[in-house]
gemmi code that builds the backbone of each chain (N, CA, C; Angstrom):
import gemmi

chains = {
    "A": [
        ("UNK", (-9.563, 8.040, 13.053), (-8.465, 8.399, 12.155), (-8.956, 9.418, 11.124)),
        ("UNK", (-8.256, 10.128, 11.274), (-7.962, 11.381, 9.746), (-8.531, 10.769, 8.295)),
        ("UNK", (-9.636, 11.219, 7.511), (-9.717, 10.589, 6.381), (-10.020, 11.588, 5.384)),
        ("UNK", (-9.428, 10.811, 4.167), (-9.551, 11.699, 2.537), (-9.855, 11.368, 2.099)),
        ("UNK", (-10.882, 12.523, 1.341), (-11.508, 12.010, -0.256), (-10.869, 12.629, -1.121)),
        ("UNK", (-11.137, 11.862, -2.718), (-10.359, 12.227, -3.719), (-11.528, 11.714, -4.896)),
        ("UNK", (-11.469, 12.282, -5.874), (-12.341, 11.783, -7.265), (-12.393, 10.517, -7.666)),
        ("UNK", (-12.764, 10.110, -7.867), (-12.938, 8.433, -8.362), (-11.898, 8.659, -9.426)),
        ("UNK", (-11.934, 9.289, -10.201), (-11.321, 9.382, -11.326), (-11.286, 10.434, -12.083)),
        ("UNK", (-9.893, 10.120, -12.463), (-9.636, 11.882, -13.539), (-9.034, 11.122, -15.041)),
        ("UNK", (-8.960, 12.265, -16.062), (-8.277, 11.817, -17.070), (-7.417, 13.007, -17.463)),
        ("UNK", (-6.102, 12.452, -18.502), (-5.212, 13.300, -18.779), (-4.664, 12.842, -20.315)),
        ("UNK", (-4.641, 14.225, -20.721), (-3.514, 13.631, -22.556), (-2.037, 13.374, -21.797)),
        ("UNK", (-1.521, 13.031, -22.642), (0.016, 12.283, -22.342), (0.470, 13.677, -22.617)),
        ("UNK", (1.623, 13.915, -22.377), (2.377, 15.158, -21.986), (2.084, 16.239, -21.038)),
        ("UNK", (1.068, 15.867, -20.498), (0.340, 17.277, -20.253), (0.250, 17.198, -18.809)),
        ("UNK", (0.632, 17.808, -17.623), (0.685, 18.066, -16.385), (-0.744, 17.908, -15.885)),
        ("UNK", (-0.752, 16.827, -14.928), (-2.178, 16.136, -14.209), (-1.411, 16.848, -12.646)),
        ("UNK", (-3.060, 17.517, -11.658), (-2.970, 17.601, -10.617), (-4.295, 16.424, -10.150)),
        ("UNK", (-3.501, 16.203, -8.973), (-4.535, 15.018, -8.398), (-5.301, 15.470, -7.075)),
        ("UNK", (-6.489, 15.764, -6.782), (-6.282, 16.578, -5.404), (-7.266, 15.750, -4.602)),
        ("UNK", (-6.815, 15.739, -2.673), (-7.161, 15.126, -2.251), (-7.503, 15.755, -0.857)),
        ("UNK", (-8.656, 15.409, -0.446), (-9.144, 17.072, 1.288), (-8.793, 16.071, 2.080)),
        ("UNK", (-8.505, 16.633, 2.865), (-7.927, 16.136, 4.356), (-8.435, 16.926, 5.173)),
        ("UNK", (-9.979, 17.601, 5.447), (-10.153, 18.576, 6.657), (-9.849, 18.437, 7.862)),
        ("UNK", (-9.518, 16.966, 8.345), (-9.560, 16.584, 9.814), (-8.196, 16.634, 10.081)),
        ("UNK", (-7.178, 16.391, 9.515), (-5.770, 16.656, 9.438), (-5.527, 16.778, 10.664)),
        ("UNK", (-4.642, 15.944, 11.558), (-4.158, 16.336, 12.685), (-2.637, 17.871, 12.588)),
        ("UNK", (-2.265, 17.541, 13.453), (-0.782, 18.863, 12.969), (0.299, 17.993, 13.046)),
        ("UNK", (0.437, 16.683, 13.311), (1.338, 15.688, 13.225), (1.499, 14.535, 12.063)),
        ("UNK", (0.146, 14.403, 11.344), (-0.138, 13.610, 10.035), (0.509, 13.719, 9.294)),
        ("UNK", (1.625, 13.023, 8.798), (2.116, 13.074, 7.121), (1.037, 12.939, 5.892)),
        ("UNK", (1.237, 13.071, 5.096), (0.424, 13.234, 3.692), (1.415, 12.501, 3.357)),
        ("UNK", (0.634, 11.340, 2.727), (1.368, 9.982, 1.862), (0.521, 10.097, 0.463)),
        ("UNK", (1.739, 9.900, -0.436), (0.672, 9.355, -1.780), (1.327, 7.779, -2.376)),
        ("UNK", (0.563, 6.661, -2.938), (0.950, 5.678, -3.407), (0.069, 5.735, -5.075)),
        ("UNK", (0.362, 5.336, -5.504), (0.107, 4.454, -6.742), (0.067, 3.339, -7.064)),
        ("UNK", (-0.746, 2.765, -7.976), (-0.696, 1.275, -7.742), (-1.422, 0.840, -9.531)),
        ("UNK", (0.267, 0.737, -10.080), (-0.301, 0.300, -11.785), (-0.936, -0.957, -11.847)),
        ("UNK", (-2.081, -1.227, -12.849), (-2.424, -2.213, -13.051), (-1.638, -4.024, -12.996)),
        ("UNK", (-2.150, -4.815, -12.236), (-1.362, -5.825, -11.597), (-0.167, -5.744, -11.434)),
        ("UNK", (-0.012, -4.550, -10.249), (1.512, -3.947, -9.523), (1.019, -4.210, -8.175)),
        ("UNK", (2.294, -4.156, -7.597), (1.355, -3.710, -5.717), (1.630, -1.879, -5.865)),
        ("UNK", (0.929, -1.745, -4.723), (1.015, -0.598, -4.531), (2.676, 0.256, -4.488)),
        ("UNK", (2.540, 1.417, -4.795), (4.469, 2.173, -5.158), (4.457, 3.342, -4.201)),
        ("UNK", (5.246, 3.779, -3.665), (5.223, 4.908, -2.693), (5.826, 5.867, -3.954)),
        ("UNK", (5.186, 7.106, -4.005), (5.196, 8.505, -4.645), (5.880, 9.624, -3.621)),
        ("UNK", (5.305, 9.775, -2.643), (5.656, 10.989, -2.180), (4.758, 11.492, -1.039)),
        ("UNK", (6.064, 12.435, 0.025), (5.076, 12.506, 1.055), (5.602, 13.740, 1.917)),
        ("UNK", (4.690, 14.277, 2.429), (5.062, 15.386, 3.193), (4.354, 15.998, 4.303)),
        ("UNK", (4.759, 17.445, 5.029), (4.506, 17.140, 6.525), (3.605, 18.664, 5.884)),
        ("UNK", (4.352, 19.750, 5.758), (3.939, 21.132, 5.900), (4.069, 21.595, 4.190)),
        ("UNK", (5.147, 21.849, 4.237), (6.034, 22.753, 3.025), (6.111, 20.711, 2.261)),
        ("UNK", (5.683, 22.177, 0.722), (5.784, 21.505, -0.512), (7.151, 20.655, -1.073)),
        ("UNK", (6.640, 19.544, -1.646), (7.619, 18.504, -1.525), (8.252, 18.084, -3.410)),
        ("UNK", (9.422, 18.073, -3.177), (9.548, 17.554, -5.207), (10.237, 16.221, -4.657)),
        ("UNK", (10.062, 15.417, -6.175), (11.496, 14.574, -6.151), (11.448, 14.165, -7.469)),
        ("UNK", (11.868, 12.725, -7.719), (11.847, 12.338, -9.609), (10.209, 11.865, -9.972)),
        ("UNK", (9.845, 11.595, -9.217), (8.432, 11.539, -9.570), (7.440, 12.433, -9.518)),
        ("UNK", (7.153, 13.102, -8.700), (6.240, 14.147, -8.761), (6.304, 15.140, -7.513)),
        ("UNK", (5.285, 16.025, -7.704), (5.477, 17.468, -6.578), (3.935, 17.085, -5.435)),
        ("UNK", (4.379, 17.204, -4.458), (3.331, 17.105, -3.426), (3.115, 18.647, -3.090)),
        ("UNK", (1.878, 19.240, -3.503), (1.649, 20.774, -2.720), (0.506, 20.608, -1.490)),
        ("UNK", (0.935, 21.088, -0.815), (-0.183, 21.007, 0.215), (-0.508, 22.637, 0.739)),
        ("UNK", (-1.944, 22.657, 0.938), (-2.036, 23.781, 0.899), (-1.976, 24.252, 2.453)),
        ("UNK", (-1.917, 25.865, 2.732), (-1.378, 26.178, 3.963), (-1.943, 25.859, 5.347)),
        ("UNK", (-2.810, 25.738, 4.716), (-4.432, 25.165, 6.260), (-4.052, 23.299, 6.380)),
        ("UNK", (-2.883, 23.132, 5.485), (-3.107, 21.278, 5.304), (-4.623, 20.963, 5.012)),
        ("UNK", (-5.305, 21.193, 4.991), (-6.585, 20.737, 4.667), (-6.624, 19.575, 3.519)),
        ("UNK", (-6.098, 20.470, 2.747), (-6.201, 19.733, 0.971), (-4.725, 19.798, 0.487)),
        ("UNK", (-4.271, 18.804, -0.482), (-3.464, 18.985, -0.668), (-3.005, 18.299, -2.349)),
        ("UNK", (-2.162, 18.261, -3.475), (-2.154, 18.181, -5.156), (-1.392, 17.327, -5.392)),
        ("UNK", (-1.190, 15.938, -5.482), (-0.032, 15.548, -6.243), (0.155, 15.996, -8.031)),
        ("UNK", (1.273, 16.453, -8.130), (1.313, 16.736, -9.371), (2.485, 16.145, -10.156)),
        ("UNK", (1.913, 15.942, -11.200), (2.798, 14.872, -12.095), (2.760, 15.914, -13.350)),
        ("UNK", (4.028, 16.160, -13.411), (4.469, 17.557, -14.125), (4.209, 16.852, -15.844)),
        ("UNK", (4.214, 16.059, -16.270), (3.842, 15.755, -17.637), (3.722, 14.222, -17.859)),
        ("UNK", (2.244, 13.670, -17.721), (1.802, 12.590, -17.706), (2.158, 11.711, -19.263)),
        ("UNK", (2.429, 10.346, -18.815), (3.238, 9.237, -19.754), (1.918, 8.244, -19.362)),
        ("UNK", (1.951, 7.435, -20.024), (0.996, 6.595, -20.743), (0.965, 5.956, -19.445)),
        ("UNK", (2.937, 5.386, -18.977), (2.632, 4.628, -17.607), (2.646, 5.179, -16.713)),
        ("UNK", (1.448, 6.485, -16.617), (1.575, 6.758, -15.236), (0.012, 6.936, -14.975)),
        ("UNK", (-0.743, 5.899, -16.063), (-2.038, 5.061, -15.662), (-1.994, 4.621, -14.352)),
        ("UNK", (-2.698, 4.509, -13.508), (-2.846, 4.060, -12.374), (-3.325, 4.333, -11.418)),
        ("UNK", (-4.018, 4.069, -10.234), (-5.059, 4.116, -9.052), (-4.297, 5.238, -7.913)),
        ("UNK", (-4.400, 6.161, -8.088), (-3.697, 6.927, -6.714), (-4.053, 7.256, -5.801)),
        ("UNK", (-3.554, 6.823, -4.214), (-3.977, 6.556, -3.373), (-3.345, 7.956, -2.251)),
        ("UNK", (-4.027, 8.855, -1.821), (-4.092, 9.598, -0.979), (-4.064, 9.057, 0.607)),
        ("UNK", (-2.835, 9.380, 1.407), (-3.267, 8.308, 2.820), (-2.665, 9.343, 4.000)),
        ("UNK", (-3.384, 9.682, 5.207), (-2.441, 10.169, 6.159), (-1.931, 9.341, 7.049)),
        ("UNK", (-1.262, 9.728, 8.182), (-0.476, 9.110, 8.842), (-0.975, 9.399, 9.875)),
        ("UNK", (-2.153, 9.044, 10.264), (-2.814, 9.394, 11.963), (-3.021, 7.967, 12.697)),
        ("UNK", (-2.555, 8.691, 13.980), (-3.153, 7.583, 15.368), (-1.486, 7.430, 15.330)),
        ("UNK", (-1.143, 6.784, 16.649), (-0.209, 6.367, 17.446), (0.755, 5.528, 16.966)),
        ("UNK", (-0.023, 4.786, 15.797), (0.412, 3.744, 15.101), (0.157, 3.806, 13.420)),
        ("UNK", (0.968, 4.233, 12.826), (1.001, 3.852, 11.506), (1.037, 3.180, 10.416)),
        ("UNK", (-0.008, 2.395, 10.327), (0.031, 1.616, 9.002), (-1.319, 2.248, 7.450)),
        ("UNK", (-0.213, 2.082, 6.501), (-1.158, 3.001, 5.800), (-2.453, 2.253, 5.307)),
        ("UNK", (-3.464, 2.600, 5.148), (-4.900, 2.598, 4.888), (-5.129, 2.878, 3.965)),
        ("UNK", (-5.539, 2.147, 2.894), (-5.778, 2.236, 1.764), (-7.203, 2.533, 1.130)),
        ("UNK", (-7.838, 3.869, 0.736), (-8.921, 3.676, 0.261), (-9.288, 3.677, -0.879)),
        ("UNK", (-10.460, 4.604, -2.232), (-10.575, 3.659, -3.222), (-9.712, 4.356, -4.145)),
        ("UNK", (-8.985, 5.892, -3.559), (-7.974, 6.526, -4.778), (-8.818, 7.277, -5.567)),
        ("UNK", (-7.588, 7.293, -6.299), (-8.375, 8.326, -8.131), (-7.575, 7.661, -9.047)),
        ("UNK", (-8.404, 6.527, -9.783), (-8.506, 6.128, -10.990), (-7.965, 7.263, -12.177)),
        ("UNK", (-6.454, 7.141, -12.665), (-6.023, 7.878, -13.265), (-5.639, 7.839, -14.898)),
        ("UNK", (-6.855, 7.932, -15.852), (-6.709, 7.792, -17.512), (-5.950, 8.507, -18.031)),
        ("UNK", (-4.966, 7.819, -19.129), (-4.020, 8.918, -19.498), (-4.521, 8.690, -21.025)),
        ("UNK", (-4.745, 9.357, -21.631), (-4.999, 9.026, -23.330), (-3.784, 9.511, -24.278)),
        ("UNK", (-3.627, 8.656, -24.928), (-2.178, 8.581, -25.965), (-2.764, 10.202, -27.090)),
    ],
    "B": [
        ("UNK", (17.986, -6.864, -9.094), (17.113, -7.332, -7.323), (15.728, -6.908, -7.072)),
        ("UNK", (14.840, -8.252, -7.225), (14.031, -7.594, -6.688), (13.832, -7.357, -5.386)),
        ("UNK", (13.366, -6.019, -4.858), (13.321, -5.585, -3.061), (12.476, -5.978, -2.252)),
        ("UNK", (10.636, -6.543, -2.916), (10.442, -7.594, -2.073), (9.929, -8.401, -2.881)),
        ("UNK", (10.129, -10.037, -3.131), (9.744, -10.978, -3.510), (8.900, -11.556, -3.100)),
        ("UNK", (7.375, -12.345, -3.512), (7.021, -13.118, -3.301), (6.605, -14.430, -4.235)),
        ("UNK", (6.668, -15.135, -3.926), (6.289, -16.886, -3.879), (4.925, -17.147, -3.397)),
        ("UNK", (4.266, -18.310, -4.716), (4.091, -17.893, -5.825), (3.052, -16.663, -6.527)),
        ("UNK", (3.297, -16.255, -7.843), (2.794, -15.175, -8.629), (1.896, -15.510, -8.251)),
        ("UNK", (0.993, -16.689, -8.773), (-0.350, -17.003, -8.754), (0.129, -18.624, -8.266)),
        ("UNK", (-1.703, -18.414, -7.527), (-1.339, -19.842, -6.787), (-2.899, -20.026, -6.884)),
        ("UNK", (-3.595, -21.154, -7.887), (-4.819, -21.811, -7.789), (-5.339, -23.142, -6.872)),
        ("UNK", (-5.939, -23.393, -6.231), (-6.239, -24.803, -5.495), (-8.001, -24.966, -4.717)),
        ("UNK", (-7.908, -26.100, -4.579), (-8.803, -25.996, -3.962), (-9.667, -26.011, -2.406)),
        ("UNK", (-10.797, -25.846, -2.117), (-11.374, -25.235, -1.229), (-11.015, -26.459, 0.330)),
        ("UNK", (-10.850, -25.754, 0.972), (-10.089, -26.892, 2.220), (-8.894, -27.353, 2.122)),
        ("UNK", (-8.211, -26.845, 1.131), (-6.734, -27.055, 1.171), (-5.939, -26.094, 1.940)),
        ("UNK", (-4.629, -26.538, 2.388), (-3.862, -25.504, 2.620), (-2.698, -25.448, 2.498)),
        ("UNK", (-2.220, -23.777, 1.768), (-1.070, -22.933, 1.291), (-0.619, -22.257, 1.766)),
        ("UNK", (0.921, -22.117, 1.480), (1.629, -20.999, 1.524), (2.098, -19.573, 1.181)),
        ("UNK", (2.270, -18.887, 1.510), (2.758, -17.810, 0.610), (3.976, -17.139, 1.277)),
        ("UNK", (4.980, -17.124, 0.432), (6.580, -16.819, 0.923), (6.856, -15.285, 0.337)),
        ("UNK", (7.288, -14.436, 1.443), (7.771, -13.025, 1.395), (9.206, -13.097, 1.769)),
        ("UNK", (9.896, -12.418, 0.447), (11.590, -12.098, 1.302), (11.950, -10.820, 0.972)),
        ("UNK", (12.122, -9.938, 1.688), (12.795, -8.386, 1.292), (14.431, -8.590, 1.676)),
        ("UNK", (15.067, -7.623, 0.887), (16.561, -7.822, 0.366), (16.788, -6.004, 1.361)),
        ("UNK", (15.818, -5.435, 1.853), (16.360, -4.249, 1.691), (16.686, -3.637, 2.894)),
        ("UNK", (16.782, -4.753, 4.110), (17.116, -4.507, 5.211), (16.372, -3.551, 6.401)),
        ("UNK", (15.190, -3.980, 5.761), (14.320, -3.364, 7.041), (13.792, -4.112, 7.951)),
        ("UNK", (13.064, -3.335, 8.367), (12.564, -4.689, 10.182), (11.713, -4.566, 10.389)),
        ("UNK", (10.504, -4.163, 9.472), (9.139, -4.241, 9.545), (8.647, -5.030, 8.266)),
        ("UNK", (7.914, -5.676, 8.237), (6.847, -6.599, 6.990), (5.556, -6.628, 7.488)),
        ("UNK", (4.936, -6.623, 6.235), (3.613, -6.518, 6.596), (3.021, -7.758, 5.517)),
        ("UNK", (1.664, -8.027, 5.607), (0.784, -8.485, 4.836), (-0.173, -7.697, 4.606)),
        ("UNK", (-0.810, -7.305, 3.690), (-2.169, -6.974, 2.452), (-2.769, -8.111, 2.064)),
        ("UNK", (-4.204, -7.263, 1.981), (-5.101, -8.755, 1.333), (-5.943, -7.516, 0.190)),
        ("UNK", (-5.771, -7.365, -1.164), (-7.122, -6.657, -1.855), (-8.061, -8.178, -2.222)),
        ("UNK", (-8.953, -7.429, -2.452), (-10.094, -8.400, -2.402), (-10.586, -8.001, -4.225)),
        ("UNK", (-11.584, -8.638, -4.757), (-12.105, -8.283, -5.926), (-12.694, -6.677, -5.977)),
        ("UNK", (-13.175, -6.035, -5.360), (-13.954, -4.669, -5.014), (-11.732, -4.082, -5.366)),
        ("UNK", (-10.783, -4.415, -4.883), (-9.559, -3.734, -4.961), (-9.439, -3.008, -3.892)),
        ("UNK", (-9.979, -3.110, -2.533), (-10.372, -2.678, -1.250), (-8.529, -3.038, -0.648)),
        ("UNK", (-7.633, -2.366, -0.343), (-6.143, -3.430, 0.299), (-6.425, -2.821, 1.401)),
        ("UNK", (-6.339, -3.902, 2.543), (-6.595, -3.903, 3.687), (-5.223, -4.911, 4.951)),
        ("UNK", (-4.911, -4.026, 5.539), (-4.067, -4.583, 6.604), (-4.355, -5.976, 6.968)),
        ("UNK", (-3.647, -7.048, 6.846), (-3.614, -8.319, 8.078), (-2.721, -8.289, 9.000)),
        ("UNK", (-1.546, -8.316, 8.835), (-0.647, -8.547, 9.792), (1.054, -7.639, 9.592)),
        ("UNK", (1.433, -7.580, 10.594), (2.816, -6.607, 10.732), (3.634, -7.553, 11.728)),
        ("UNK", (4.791, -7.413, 11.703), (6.226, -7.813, 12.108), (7.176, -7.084, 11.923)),
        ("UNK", (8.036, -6.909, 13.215), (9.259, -6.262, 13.444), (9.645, -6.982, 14.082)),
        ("UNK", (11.045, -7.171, 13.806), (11.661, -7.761, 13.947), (11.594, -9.119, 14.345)),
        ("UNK", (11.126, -10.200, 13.681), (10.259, -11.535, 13.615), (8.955, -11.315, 15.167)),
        ("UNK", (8.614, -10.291, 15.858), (7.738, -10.259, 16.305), (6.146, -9.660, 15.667)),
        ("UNK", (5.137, -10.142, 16.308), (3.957, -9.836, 15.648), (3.500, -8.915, 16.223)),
        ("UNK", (3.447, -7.392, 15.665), (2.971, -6.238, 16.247), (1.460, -5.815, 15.978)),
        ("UNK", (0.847, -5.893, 14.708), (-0.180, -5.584, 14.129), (-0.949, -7.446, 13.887)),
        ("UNK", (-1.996, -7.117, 14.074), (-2.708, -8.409, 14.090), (-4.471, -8.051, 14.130)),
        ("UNK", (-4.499, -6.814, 12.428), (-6.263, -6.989, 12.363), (-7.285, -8.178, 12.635)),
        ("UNK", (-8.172, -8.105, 12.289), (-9.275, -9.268, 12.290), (-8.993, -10.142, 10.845)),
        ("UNK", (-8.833, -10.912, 11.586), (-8.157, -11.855, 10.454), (-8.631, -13.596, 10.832)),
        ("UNK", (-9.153, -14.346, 10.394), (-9.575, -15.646, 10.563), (-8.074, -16.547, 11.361)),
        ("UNK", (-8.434, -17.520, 12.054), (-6.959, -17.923, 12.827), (-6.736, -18.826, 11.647)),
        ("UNK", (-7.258, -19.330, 10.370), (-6.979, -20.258, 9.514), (-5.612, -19.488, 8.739)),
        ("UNK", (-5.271, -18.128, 8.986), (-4.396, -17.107, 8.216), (-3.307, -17.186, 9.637)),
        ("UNK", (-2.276, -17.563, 8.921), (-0.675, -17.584, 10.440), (0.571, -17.253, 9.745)),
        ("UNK", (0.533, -15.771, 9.922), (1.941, -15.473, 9.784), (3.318, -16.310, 10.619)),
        ("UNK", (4.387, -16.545, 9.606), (5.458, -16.730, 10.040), (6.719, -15.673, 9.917)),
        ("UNK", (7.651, -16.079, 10.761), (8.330, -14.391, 10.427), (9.895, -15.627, 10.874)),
        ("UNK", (10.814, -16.218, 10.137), (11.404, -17.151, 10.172), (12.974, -15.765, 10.821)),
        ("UNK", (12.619, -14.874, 10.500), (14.389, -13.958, 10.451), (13.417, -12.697, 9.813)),
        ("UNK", (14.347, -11.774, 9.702), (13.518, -10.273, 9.943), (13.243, -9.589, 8.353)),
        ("UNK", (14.053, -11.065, 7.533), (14.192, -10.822, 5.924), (12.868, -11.632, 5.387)),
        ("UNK", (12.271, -12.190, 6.076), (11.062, -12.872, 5.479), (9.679, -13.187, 6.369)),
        ("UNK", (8.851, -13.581, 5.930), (7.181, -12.868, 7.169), (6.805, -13.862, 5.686)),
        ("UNK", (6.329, -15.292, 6.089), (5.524, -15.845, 5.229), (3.796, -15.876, 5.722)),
        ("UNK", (3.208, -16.457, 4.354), (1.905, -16.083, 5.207), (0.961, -17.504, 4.453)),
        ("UNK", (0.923, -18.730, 5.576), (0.128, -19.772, 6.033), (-1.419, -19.527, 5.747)),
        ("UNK", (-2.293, -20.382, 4.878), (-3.607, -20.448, 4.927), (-4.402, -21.677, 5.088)),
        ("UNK", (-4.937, -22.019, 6.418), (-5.446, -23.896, 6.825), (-7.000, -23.414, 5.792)),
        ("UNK", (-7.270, -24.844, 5.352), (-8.711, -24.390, 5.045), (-9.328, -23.806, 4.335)),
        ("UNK", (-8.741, -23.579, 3.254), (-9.000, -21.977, 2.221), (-10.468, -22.301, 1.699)),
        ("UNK", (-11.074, -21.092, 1.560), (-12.517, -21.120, 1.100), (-12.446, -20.292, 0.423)),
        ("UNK", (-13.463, -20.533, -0.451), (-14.073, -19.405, -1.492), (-13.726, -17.888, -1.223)),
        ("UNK", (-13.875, -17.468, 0.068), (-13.844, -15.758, -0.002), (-12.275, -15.433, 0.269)),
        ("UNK", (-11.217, -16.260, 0.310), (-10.020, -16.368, 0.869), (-9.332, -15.765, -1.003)),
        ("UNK", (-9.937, -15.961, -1.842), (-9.478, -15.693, -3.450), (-9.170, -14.151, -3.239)),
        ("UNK", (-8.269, -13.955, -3.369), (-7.714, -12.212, -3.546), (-6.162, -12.052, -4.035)),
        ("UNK", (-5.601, -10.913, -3.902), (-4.466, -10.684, -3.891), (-3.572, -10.490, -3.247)),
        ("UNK", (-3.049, -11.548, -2.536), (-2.365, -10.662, -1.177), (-0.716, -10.022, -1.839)),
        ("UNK", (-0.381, -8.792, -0.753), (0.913, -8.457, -1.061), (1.404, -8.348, 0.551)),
        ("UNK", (2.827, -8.420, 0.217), (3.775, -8.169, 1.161), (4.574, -6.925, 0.975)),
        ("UNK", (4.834, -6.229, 2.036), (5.385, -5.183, 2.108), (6.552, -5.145, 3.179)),
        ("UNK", (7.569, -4.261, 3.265), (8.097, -3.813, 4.354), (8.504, -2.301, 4.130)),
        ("UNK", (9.027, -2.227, 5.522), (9.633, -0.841, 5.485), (10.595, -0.786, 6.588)),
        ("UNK", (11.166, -0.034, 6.975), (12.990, 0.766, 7.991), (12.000, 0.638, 8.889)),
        ("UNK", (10.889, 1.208, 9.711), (10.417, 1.746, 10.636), (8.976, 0.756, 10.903)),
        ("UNK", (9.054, 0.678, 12.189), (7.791, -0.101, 12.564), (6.751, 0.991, 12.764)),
        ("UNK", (5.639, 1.089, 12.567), (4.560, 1.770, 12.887), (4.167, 2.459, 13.726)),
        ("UNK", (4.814, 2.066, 14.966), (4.791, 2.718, 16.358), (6.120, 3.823, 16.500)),
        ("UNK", (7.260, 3.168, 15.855), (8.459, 3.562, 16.279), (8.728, 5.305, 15.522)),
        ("UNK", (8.121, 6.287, 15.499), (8.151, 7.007, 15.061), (7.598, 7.250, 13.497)),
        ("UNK", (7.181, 6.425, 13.298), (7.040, 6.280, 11.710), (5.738, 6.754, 11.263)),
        ("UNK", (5.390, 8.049, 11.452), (4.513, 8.740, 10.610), (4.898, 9.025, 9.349)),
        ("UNK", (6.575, 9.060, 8.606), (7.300, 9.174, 7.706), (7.423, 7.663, 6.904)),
        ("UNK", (7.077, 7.152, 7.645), (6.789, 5.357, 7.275), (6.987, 5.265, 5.790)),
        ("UNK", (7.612, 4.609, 4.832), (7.612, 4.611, 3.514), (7.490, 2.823, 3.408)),
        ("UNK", (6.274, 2.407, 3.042), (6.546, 1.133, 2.549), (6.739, 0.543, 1.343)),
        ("UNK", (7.359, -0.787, 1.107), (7.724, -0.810, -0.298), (7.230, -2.384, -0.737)),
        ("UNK", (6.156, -2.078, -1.319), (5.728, -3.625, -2.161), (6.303, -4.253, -2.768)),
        ("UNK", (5.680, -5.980, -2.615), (6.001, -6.686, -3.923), (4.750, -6.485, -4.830)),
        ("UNK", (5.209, -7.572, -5.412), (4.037, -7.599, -6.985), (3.185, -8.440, -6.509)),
        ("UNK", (2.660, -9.179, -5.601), (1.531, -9.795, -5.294), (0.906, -11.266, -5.741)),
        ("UNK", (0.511, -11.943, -5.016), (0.149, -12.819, -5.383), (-1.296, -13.686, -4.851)),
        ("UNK", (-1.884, -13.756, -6.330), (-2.958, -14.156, -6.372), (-3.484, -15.490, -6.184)),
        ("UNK", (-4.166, -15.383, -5.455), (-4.455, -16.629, -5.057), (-6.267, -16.782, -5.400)),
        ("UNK", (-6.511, -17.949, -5.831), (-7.923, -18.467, -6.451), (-7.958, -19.559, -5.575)),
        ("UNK", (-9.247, -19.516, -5.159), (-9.900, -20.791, -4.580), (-11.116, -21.482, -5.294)),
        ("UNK", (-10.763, -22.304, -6.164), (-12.124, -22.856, -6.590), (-13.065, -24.020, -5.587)),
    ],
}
model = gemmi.Model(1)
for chain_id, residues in chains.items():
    chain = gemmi.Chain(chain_id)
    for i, (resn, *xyz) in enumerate(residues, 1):
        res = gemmi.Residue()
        res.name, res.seqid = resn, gemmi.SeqId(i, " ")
        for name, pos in zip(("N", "CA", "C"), xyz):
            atom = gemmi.Atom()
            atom.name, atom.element = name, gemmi.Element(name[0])
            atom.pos, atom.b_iso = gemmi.Position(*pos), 0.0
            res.add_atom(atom)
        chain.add_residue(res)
    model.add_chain(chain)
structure = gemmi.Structure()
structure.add_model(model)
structure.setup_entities()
């Protein structure tokens, strides 16, 4: 299976637009790009996800870049609760269940 | 509403006993799953169901037995609980079973429940 790394951890001031970035070199041409989140004693939250072309919605912007290789969740102006573990996941093999690895630990400072 | 519930938040007992844990989603899908994070926060697949059948079935101890009573609930049985059995499990579902096209797969958690084995 297709796998990503991502930073252990990033930090961000509150208001201020956090990109989260995560490589995918092995990327099949059929893999979705999933992102989850997962606030402190929450289960995990589905964010956002996409195939090719860049993705918005009320939560944040998925860019992926043109090779798919790598790709940004961006959270256009970070809030206190949007502390939390973000989890980068593709969608490879025959069968899809998402795979959770250790994320990017995301500090937001007031 | 919550979209998936589980029973109970936290559940403490002890070692060789055995518990339940009750999942119900409201949101009309036909896949459920089980999660287990562990202390490390590692969440790792146990088991999947569509449509009260058992599709996904990692390595998982046989003391762990999903039930899947109707396609709104996938409880999850533990004979025997030991010490390393203490984690968080969550329940999930989603519209699409894993196989069935679902690289678009969106799953949707509950809040989890912790379970301690002293």
């Amino acid at each position: 299976d297709a796998k990503t790394t991502q930073p252990n951890s990033m930090e961000s001031n509150e208001e201020e637009p956090v990109h989260l970035p995560c490589n995918h070199s092995t990327i099949s041409g059929t893999d979705y790009i999933h992102w989850y989140r997962q606030l402190p004693s929450q289960g995990p939250e589905y964010v956002i996800h996409g195939l090719t072309s860049n993705v918005n919605n009320r939560m944040a912007s998925l860019a992926i870049a043109e090779d798919r290789k790598s790709s940004t969740l961006i959270l256009h102006r970070a809030t206190l609760r949007d502390a939390a573990v973000y989890y980068c996941i593709l969608s490879s093999g025959g069968s899809y269940i998402p795979t959770f690895g250790r994320g990017t630990s995301l500090i937001v400072h007031p | 509403d919550t979209a998936v519930s589980q029973t109970p938040k936290y559940l403490v007992t002890q070692m060789g006993n055995d518990k339940s844990i009750k999942c119900e989603q409201n949101l009309g899908h036909d896949t459920m799953y089980w999660y287990k994070q562990d202390s490390k926060k590692f969440l790792k697949i146990m088991f999947s169901y569509n449509n009260k059948e058992l599709i996904i079935n990692e390595t998982v101890p046989n003391r762990f037995s999903p039930k899947s009573p109707d396609k709104a609930h996938l409880n999850l049985h533990i004979n025997s609980l030991e010490l390393g059995d203490s984690a968080v499990y969550f329940c999930a579902s989603s519209q699409d079973s894993p196989s069935g096209g679902g690289r678009a797969n969106v799953l949707t958690f509950g809040a989890g429940s912790r379970l301690t084995v002293l």
